[in-house]
N, C-alpha and C positions, 0 to 999 in steps of 0.2 A: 682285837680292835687296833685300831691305826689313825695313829694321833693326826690331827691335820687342818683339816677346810673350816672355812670361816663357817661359825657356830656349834662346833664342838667335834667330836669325836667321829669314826667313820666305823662303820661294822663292817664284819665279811660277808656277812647274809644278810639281806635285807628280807622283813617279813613283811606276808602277806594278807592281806583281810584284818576286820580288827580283835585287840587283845579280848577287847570287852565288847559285847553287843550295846552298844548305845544308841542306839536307832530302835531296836527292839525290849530293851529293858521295862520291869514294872516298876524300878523302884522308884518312888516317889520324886526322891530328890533330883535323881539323873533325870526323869521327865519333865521335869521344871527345868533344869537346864539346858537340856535337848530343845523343848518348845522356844526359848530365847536364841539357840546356835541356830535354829533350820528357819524361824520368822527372818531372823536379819539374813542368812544366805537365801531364801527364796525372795527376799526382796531386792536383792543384790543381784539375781539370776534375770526377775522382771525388769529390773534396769537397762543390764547388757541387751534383753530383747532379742539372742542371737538367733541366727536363720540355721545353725551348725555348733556342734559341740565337739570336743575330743574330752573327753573326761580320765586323767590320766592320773594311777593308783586310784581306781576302782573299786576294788576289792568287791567285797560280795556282790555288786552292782544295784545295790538299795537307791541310791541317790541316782544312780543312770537313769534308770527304769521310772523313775519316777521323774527325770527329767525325759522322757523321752516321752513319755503319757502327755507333757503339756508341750512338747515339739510337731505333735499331731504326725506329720508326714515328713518333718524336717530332720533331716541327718544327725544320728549321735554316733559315738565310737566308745568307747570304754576300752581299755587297757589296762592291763596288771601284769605280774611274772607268771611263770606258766604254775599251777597248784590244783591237783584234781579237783580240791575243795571247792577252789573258785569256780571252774569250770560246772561241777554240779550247780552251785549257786544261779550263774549265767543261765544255767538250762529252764531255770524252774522262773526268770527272767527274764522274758522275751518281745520282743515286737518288732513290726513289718522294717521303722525303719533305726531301730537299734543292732547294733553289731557290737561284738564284744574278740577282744583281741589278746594274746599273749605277748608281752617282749618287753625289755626294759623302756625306761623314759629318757635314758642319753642320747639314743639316735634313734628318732621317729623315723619310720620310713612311709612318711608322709611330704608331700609338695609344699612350700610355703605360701603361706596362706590358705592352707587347703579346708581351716576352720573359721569361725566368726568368733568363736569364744574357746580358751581352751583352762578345764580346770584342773586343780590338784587339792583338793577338800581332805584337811586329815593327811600329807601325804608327805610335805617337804620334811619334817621330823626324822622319815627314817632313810632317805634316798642318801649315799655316801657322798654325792655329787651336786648340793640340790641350783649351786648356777647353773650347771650344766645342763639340766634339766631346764630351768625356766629359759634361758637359751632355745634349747627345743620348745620349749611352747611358746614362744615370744614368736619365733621362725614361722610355724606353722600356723599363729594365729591373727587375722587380719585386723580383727577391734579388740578384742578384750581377752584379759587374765583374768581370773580369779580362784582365790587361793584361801585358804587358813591355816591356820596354825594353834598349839596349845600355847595360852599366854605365859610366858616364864618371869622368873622363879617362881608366878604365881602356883601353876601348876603342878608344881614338887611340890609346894608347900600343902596345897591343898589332897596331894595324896600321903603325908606322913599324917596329916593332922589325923584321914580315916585309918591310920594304920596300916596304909599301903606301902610295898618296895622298899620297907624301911632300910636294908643294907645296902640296898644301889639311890641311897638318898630325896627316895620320891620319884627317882626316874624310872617313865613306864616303860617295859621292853622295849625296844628296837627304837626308840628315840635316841638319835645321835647326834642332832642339829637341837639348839634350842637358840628359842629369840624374845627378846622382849617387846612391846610393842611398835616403840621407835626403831629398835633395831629391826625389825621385819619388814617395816615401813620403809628406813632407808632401802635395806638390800632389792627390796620392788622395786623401789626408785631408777633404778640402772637400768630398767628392762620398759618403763613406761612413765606415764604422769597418773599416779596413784589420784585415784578421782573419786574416792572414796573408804573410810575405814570403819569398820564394825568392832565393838568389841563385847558380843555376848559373851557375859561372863563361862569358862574363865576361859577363851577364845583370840585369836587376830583375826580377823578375816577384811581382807582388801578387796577392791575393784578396782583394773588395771587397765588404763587404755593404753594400748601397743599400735604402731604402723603410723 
């Protein structure tokens, strides 16, 4: 690891897809929370209203796909690093106009503005770079960001409490950025007029008008 960029720490590998299936889980508790994180992002989604998506750190493309379902005919992209895993995921994930892509999130090799809305759900935690990153999605997207994040310290605290991670002090693997709510809040600030903030427990999640 490599000490450095504003909110914490940098890895050598960034990982891919997530630690935990949270999207698919039985347990009780996490689907109580799951149902509060995807109410406020799908209603955060029907705000922006976009004609175009880039959906950037994708992972298994659950969230793509199911925004591409209510895009009808209208363009998505998905993106992640390149992971056979992912790729089988993608495959079993499909539609006429979803496309799914491999490469990092520093340098799109996309036109600016070539999106209406460009997100990163779950995503800025583990990127080494993550202005650089919103950089590229600010570039490429003509109305809207949207983003989240896990809420801090809340979020350490609530994985010692279950007896998670306890020697890397609550932190879930490959999380190397942490923010608190205001602090999230400002670092969007740079990149647009934060025009909305969510906070399903235990969550950040903003809406970003860019351009």
């Amino acid at each position: 690891m490599t000490p450095g960029r504003p909110g914490g720490t940098v890895a050598e590998t960034v990982p891919t897809g997530n630690t935990y299936d949270k999207y698919g889980s039985t347990n009780p508790v996490v689907r109580r929370l799951m149902q509060g994180f995807e109410a406020a992002l799908s209603e955060l989604f029907a705000r922006a209203s976009p004609a175009s998506v880039l959906d950037v750190g994708c992972g298994e493309g659950v969230l793509t796909h199911r925004w591409a379902e209510q895009l009808g005919e209208r363009r998505i992209v998905g993106i992640d690093l390149e992971d056979p895993k992912l790729r089988s995921e993608w495959a079993a994930r499909q539609r006429p106009n979803l496309e799914y892509r491999a490469m990092p999130a520093e340098n799109l090799p996309f036109a600016a503005n070539e999106f209406e809305l460009a997100a990163a759900i779950e995503v800025l935690e583990h990127v080494p770079d993550p202005r650089r990153t919103l950089a590229e999605m600010t570039r490429v997207a003509s109305r809207h960001l949207l983003v989240s994040v896990p809420h801090e310290p809340l979020w350490r605290g609530l994985n010692m409490a279950r007896g998670a991670y306890l020697r890397e002090l609550g932190n879930t693997p490959g999380h190397v950025n942490h923010w608190s709510g205001r602090g999230f809040a400002r670092l969007l600030g740079a990149y647009g007029e934060v025009i909305e903030i969510r906070s399903p427990f235990p969550w950040t999640m903003l809406l970003v008008r860019v351009g």
